[in-house]
C-alpha positions as CSV (number, residue, x, y, z in Angstrom):
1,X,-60.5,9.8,-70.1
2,X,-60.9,8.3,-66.6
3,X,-60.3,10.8,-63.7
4,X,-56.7,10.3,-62.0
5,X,-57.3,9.8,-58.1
6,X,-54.1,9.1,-57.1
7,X,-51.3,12.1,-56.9
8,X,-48.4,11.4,-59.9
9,X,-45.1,10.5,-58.2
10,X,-42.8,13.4,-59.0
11,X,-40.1,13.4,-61.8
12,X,-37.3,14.3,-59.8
13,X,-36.0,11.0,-57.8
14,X,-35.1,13.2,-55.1
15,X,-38.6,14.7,-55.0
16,X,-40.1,11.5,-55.4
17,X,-38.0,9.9,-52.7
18,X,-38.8,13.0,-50.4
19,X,-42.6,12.5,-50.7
20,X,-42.1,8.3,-50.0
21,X,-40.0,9.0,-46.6
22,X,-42.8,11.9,-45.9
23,X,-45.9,9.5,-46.4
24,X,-43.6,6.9,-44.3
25,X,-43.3,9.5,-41.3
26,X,-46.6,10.4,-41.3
27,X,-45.8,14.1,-42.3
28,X,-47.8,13.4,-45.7
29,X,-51.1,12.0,-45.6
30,X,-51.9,9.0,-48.0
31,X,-54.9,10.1,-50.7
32,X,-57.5,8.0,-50.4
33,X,-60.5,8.2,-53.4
34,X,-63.7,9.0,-52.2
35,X,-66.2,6.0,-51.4
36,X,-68.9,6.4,-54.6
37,X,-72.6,6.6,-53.4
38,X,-73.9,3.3,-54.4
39,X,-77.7,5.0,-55.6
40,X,-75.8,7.0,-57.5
41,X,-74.3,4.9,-59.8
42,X,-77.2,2.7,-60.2
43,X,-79.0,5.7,-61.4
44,X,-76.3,6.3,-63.5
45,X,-76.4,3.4,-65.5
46,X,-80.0,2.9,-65.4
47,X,-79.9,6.1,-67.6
48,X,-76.5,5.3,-69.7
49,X,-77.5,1.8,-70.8
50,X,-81.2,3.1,-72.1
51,X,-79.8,7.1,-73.6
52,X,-78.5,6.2,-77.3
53,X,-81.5,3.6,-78.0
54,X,-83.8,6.3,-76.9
55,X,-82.4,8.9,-79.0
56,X,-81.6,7.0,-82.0
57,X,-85.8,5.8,-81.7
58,X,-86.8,9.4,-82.3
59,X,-84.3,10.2,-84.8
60,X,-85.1,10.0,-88.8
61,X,-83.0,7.7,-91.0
62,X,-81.1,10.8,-92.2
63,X,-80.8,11.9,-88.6
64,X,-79.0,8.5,-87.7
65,X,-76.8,8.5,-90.6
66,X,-75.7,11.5,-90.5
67,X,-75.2,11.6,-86.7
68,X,-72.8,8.5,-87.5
69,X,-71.1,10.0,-90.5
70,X,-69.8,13.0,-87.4
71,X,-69.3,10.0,-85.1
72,X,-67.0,8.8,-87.7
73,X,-65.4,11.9,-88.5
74,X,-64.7,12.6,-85.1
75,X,-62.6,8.9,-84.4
76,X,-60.4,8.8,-87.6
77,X,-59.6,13.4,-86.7
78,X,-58.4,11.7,-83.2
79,X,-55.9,9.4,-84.5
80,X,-54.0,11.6,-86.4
């Protein structure tokens, strides 16, 4: 699930109205999401992109199936 970086706007339409004339005024500050380092994430899917190909390469044909069998498992337990 992706992170949230922007605050939820409150339930209340008084509290949510509050907050917009506070960010308006200045009293609130506005969140701004951090800037992402750009080495990072090249790193980051260097290493995603290659992970399941290298594992599933050292794994027996038993491994594999039953590794997918959990996999499965897992999606149809979700849905309920």
């Amino acid at each position: 699930m992706p992170r949230r970086l922007r605050k939820q706007p409150p339930s209340d339409p008084v509290q949510a109205a509050h907050s917009i004339f506070a960010q308006l005024t200045g009293e609130e500050s506005r969140i701004v999401p951090p800037e992402k380092n750009a080495a990072a994430v090249a790193l980051g899917k260097l290493g995603g992109a290659k992970g399941g190909k290298k594992r599933a390469a050292g794994m027996t044909s038993e491994e594999r199936k039953d590794a997918a069998r959990r996999a499965a498992e897992a999606r149809w337990a979700q849905k309920k």
